[in-house]
C-alpha positions as CSV (number, residue, x, y, z in Angstrom):
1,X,-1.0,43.3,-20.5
2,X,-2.1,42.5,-16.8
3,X,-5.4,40.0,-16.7
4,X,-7.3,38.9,-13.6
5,X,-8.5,35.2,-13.3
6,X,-10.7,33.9,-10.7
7,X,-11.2,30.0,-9.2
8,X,-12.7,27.9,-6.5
9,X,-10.9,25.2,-4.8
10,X,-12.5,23.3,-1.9
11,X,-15.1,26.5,-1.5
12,X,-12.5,28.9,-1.6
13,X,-11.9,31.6,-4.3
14,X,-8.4,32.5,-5.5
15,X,-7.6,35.6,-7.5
16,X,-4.8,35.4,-9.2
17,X,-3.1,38.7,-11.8
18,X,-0.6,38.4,-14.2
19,X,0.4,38.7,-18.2
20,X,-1.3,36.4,-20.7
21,X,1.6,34.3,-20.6
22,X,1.2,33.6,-17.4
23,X,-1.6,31.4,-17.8
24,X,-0.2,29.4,-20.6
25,X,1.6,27.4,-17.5
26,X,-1.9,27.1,-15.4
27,X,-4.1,24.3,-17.4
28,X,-4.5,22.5,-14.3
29,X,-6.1,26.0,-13.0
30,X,-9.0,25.5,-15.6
31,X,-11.5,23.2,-14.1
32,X,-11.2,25.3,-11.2
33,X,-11.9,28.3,-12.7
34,X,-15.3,30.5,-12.0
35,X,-16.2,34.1,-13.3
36,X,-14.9,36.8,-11.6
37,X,-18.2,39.1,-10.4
38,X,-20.1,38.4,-7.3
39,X,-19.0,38.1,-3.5
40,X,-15.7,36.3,-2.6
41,X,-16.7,34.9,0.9
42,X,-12.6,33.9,0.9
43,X,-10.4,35.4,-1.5
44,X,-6.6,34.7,-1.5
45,X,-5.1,36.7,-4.3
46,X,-1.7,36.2,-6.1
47,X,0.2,39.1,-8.4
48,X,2.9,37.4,-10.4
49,X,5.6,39.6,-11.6
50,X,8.6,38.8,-13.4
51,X,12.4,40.6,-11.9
52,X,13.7,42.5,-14.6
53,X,16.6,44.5,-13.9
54,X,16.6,45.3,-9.9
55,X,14.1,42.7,-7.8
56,X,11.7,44.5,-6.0
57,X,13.1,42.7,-3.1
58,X,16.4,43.7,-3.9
59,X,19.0,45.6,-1.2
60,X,19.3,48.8,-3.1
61,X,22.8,49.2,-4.5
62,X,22.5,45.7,-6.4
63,X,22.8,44.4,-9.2
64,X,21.0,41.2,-8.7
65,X,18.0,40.0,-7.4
66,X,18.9,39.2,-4.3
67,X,15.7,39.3,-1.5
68,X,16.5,41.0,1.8
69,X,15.2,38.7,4.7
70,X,15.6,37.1,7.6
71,X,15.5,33.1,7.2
72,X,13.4,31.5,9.3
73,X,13.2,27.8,8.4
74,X,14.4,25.9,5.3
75,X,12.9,22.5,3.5
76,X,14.5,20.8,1.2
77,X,13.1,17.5,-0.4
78,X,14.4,15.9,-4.0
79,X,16.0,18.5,-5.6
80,X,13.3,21.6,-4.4
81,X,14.1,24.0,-1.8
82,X,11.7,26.2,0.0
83,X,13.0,29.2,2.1
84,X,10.9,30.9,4.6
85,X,11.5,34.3,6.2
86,X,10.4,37.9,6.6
87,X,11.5,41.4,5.4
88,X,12.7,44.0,7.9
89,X,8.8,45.0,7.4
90,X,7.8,41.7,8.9
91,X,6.2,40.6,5.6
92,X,6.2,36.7,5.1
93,X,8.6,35.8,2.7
94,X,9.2,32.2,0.5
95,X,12.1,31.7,-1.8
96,X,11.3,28.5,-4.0
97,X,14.3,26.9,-5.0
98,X,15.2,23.9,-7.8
99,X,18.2,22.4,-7.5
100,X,19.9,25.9,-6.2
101,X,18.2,28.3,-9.0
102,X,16.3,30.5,-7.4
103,X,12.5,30.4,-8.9
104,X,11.0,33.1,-7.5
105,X,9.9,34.7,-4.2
106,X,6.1,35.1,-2.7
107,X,5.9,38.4,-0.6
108,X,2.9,37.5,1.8
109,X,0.2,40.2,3.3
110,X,0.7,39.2,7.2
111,X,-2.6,37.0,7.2
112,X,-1.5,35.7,3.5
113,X,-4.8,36.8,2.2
114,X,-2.8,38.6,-1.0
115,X,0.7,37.7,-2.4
116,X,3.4,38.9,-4.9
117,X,5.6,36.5,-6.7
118,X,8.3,37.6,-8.3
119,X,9.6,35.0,-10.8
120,X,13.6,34.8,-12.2
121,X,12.2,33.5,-15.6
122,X,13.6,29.7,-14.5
123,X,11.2,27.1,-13.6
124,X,8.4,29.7,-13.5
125,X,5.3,26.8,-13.3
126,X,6.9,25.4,-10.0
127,X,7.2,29.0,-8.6
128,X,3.6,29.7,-9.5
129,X,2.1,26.3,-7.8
130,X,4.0,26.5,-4.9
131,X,3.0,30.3,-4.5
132,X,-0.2,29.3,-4.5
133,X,-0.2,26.5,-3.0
134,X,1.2,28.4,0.7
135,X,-1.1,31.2,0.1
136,X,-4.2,28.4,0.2
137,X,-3.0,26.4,3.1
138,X,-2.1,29.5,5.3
139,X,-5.2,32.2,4.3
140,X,-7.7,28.8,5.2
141,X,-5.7,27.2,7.7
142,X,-8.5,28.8,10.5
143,X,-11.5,28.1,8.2
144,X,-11.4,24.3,9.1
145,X,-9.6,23.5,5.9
146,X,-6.3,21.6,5.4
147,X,-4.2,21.2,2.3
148,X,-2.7,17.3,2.9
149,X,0.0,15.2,1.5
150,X,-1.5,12.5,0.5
151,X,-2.3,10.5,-2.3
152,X,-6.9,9.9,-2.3
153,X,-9.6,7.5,-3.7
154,X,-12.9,7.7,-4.1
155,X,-14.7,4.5,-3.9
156,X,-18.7,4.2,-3.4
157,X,-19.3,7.6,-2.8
158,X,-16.7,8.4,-0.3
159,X,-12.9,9.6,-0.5
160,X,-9.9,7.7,1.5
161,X,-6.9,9.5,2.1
162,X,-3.4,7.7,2.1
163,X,-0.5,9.2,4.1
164,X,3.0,9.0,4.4
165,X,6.7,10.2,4.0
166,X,7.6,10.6,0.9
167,X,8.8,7.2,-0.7
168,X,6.3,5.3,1.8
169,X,4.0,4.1,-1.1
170,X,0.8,6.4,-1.1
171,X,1.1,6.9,-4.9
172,X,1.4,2.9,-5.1
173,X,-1.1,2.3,-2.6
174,X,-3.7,4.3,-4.5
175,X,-2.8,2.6,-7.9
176,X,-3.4,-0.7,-6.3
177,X,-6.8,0.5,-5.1
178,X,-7.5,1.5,-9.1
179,X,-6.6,-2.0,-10.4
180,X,-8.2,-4.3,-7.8
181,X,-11.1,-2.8,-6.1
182,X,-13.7,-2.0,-8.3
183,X,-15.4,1.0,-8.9
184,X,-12.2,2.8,-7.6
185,X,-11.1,6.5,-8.7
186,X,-8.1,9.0,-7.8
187,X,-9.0,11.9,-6.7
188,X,-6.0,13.7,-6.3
189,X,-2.3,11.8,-5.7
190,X,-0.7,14.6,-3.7
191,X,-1.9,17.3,-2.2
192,X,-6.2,16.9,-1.8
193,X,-8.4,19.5,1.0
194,X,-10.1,18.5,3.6
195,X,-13.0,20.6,4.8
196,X,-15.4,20.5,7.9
197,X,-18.9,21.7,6.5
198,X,-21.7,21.5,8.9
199,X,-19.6,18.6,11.4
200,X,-18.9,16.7,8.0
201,X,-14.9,16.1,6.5
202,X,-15.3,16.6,3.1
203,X,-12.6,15.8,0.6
204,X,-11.6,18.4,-2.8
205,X,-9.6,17.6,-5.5
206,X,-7.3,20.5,-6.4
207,X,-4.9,22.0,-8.9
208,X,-2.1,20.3,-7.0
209,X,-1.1,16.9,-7.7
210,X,2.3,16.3,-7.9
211,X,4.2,14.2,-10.5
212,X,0.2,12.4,-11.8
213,X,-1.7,14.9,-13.8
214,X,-4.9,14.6,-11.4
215,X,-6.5,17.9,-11.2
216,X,-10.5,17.0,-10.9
217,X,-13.0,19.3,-9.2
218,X,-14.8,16.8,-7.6
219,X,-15.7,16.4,-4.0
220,X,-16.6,13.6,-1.3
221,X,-17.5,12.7,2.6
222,X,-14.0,11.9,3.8
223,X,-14.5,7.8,4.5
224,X,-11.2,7.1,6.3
225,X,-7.6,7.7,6.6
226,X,-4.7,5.4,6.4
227,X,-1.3,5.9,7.5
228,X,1.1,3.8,5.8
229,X,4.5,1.9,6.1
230,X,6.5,-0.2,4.0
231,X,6.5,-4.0,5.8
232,X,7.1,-7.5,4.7
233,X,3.6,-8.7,5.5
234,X,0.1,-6.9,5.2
235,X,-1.4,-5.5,8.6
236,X,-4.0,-3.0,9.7
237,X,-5.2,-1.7,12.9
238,X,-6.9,1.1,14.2
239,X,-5.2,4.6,15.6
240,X,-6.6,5.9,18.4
241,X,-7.2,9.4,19.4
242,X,-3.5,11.0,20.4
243,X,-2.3,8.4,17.7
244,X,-4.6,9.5,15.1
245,X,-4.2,13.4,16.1
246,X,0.2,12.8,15.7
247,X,-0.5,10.9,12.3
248,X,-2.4,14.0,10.8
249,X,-0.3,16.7,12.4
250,X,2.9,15.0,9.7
251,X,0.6,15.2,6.6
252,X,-0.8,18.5,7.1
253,X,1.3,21.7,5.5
254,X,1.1,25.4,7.5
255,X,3.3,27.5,9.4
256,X,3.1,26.3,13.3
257,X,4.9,29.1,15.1
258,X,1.8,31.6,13.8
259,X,-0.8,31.1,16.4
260,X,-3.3,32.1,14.0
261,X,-2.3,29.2,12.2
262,X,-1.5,26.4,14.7
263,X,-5.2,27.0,16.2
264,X,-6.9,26.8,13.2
265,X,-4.4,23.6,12.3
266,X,-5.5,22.2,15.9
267,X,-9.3,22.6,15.4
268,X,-9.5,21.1,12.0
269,X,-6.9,18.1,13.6
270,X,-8.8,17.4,16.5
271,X,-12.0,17.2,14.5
272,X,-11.1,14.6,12.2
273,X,-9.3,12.7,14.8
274,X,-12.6,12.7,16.6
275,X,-14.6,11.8,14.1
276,X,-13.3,10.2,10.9
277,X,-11.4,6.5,11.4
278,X,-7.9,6.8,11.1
279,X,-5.6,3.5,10.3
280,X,-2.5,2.1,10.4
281,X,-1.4,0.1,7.4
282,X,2.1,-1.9,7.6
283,X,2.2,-3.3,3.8
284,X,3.3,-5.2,0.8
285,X,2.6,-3.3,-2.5
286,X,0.1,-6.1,-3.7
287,X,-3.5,-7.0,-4.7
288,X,-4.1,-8.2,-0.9
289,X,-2.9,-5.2,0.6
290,X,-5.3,-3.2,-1.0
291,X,-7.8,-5.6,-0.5
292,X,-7.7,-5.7,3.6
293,X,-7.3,-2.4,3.7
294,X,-10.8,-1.8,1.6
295,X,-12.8,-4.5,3.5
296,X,-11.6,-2.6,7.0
297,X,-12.1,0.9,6.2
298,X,-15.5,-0.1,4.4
299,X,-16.6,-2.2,7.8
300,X,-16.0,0.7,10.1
301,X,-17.6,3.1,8.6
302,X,-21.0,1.0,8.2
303,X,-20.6,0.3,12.0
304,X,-20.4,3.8,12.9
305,X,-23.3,4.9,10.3
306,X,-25.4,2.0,12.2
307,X,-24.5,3.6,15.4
308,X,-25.4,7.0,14.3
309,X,-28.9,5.8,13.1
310,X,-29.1,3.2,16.6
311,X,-28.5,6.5,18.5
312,X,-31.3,8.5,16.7
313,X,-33.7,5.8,17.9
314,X,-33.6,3.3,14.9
315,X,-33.0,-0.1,14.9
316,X,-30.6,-1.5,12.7
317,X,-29.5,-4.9,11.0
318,X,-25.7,-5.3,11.0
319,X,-24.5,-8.7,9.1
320,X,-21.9,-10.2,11.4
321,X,-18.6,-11.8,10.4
322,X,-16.0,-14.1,12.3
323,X,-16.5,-16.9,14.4
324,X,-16.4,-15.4,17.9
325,X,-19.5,-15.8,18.7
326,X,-20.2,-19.4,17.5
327,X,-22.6,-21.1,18.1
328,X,-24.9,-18.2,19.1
329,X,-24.2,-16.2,16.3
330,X,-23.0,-17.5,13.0
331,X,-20.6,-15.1,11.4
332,X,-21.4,-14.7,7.8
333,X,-24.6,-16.3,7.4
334,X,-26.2,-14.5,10.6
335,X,-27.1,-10.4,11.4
336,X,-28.1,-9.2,14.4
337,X,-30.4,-6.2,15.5
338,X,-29.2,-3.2,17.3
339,X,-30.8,-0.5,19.5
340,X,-30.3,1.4,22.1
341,X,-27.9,0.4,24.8
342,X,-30.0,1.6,27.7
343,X,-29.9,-0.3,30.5
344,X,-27.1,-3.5,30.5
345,X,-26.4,-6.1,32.5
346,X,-23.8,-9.1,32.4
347,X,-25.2,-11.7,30.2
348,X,-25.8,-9.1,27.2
349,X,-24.9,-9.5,23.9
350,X,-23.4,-5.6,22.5
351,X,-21.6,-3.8,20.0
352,X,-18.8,-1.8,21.7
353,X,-15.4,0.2,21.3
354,X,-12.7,-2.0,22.6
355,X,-9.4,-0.9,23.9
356,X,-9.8,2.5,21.7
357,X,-9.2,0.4,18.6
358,X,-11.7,-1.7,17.3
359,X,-15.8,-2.7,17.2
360,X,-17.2,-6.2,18.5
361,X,-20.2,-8.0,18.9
362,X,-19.3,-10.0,22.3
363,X,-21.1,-10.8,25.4
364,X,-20.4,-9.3,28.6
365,X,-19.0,-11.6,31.6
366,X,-18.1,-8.9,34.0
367,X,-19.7,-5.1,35.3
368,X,-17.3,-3.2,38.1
369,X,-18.2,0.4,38.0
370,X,-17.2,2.1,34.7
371,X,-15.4,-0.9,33.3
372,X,-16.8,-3.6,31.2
373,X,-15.3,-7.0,30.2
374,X,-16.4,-8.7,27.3
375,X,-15.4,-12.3,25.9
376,X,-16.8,-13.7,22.4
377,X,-18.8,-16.8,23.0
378,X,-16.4,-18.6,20.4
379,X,-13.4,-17.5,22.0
380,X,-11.5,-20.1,23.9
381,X,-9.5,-17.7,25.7
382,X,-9.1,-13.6,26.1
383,X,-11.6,-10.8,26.7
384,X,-11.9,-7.1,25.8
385,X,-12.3,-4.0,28.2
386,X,-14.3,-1.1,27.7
387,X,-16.4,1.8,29.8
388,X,-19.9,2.0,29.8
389,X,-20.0,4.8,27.2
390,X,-17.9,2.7,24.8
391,X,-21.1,0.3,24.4
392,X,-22.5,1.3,21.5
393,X,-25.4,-0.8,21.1
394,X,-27.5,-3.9,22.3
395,X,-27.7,-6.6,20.3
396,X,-31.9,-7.6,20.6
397,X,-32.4,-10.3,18.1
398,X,-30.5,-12.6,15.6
399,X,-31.8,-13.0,11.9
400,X,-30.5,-16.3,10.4
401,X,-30.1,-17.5,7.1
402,X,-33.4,-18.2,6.1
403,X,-34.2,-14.6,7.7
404,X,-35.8,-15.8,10.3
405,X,-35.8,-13.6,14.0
406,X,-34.5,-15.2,17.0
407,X,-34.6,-12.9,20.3
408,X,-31.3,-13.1,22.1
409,X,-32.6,-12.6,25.1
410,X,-35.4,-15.1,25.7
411,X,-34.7,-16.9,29.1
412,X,-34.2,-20.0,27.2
413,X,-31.5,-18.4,25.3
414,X,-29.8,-16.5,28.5
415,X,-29.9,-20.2,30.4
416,X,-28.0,-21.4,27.6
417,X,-25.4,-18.9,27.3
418,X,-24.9,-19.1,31.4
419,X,-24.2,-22.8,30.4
420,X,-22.2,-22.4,28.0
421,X,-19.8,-20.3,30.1
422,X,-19.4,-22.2,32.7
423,X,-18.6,-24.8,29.9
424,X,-15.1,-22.8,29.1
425,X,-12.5,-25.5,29.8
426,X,-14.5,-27.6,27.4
427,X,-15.2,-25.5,24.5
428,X,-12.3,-26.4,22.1
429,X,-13.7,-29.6,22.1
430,X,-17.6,-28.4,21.7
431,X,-17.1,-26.1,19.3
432,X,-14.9,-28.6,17.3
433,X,-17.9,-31.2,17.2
434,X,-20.6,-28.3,16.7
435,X,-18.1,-27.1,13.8
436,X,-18.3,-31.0,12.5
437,X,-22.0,-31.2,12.4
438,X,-22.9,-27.3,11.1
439,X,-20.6,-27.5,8.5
């Protein structure tokens, strides 16, 4: 007997019809599940079928099921093969594949809003996940929702996304994150949504999670993204914008030659390469790998939060680390104030975006037009570029250790900073005795 279950994954409702065996091989359906009345906003439906006798698919005359389609494009990664086409109808077709037996095949409506799976009776559960798992990412791929390959945390009450090839590490990566930073959860560890809600990336568990049973209806603020690659050292560094948008584009799933899809893919791409961090982590698979990659994705997003607020008109304390801007500001021990940029001048003391990678707090030595040169007052050598509209904030006032406020920009303070870099050839030596006495 034919039964109609209902659920709701990342927003999204998913209808799915089928005999009562059937969903004996969908447990990791259940948290998702929601009562069928009331308005579907989205519904992507599934029929699932089993090929007795003739296939519906099949070329009349035969004796087995054997689809009639054109092939369009073919996948094939450890032992599973998925076969796209379409029927002389022009109805999307998949044949799901494991290790040569056919599984099943999902007859799509053209805007994959419905589907019919056929399934041989051999590795059924694979035929049903993947079924459903194309109808989601192609019915929402212009709804500002993507269905990733990644493995994803959730750590202080946001998600991070880890992405890669398969074999990179992203399963590894995330386990790493479990054992040694605390308060640490998985989300998902293989295929999460992301969803743009109101100019916010929001990040859903889902039913799909690959060989670790992780099938939690939860949801999260999308805190970062890291890309990552097997190395022998650990390093991190910052993606930029055509960088960031080329990282996504290989995680993402959906069906690029369908302009329907490749828009929608594009808008939701461009978005979070815009507007959420995006990292590139060369690795070991150890405790300090996990660790620099926490500490980094955790500093940039409290910089750009303090920039939002900074922009809304609030002034904000940011603790500062490093030495580069010793002995004006003491990294670790000091904070500084931020506010508006408004009007600068050389001499200043900001927060910018340098060489579309990375925040500092430095001074600027140099103005011509659109372009800004900075140089930490610690730094014996080497300055940073930037445009005008990459300076962030101004820093107004220093707040030591004994939280006491020094203003920056006080004309003793300026006079000393003019000093002090005119004092370049000499610093190594300055700073070494200034080092000697503070410390």
């Amino acid at each position: 007997m034919m039964e109609t279950r209902y659920y709701k994954v990342a927003g999204h409702m998913i209808g799915v019809s089928g005999e009562a065996e059937v969903f004996k091989l969908m447990t990791n359906y259940e948290p998702f599940a929601i009562q069928g009345d009331g308005f579907f906003v989205t519904l992507t439906s599934l029929d699932i079928t089993k090929a007795l006798g003739l296939c519906p698919l099949a070329t009349e005359g035969t004796q087995e099921p054997s689809p009639c389609y054109t092939e369009e494009l073919r996948q094939e990664e450890e032992g599973q093969t998925i076969i796209c086409g379409r029927t002389a109808d022009g109805e999307p077709v998949f044949e799901y594949r494991w290790w040569e037996e056919t599984a099943g095949w999902l007859v799509c409506a053209a805007d994959y809003s419905k589907g019919r799976l056929i399934t041989t009776g051999k590795h059924t559960k694979m035929a049903i996940d993947n079924a459903l798992m194309v109808l989601f990412a192609l019915a929402t791929a212009d709804q500002q929702t993507a269905l990733f390959h990644a493995a994803v945390v959730s750590h202080q009450g946001r998600a991070y996304l880890f992405l890669g090839p398969s074999g990179t590490g992203k399963s590894t990566h995330a386990r790493l994150w479990l054992k040694y930073i605390e308060g640490s959860e998985l989300v998902n560890d293989d295929n999460p949504v992301v969803r743009i809600e109101r100019k916010t990336a929001v990040v859903y568990g889902s039913p799909w999670s690959g060989k670790t049973p992780c099938y939690r209806n939860v949801s999260y603020p999308l805190g970062g993204i890291v890309v990552l690659s097997q190395a022998p050292y650990n390093k991190i560094e910052r993606l930029g914008g055509l960088q960031a948008y080329t990282a996504l584009m290989a995680s993402i799933s959906g069906k690029r030659w369908d302009e329907r899809i490749a828009d929608g893919l594009h808008q939701t791409e461009n978005a979070l390469a815009s507007n959420v961090a995006v990292w590139h982590l060369e690795c070991l698979p150890d405790e300090e790998a996990a660790r620099l990659c926490c500490a980094q994705v955790k500093s940039d997003y409290i910089i750009e939060e303090a920039i939002r607020l900074v922009r809304e008109g609030v002034s904000v304390t940011l603790p500062v680390d490093g030495q580069s801007m010793l002995p004006f500001i003491i990294g670790g021990k000091e904070s500084v104030i931020l506010q508006r940029p408004g009007l600068i001048d050389v001499g200043d003391v900001v927060l910018a975006w340098v060489e579309n990678r990375r925040y500092v707090v430095h001074r600027i030595i140099q103005i011509d037009d659109d372009c800004v040169t900075l140089m930490g007052d610690g730094n014996l050598m080497g300055t940073e570029h930037c445009l005008l509209s990459d300076i962030k904030a101004r820093v107004t006032h220093v707040v030591d250790a004994k939280e006491r406020t020094h203003d920056i920009n006080n004309r003793l303070r300026k006079l000393a900073a003019k000093m002090w870099f005119w004092l370049r050839p000499m610093r190594r030596y300055l700073l070494a005795i200034y080092k000697k006495v503070k410390w």
